[in-house]
C-alpha angles and dihedrals in degrees: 000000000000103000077046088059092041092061098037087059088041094046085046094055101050090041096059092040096050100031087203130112093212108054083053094052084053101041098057096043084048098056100025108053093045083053094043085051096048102052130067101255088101104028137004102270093213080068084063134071114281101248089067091052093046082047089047091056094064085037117118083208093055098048084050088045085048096045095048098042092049104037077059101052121103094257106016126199103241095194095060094046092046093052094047088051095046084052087059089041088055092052101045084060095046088054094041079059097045086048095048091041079050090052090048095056093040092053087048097053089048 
């Protein structure tokens, strides 16, 4: 729910700044399938080079692949899960900032 809520308030934003169709449709393809790739949530990242899992660790689809994964273990470690779950918390404040920054403008320029 709360990568879902990340990438409304992103896709909101550029919405109301663009006013196209179009440049959404772009905008999201163009952030949320490189982060879906670098992340875990399709293959292990320590298969991969370093620098992708040094990239996954600042990716908000990695902290909800970690979340998830952890919060459904046997014992989970509920600190881990908890802090993955506070970083998406943080940015989902941050974008609900940045979309409500996007409306402002857009109501100014009405």
């Amino acid at each position: 729910m709360l990568l879902t809520a990340v990438f409304s308030a992103l896709s909101n934003a550029a919405a109301l700044l663009a006013r196209n169709q179009g440049v959404l449709i772009g905008i999201s393809q163009l952030i949320s399938i490189p982060l879906m790739f670098g992340s875990s949530a399709l293959m292990d990242t320590s298969l991969s080079a370093d620098w992708v899992s040094r990239v996954a660790a600042s990716n908000p689809f990695e902290w909800a692949v970690i979340a998830g994964r952890g919060a459904m273990q046997d014992s989970p470690d509920w600190a881990t899960v908890g802090g993955h779950l506070g970083l998406l918390s943080g940015l989902v404040a941050v974008m609900a900032w940045v979309a409500t920054g996007a409306f402002r403008a857009y109501q100014r320029s009405t």
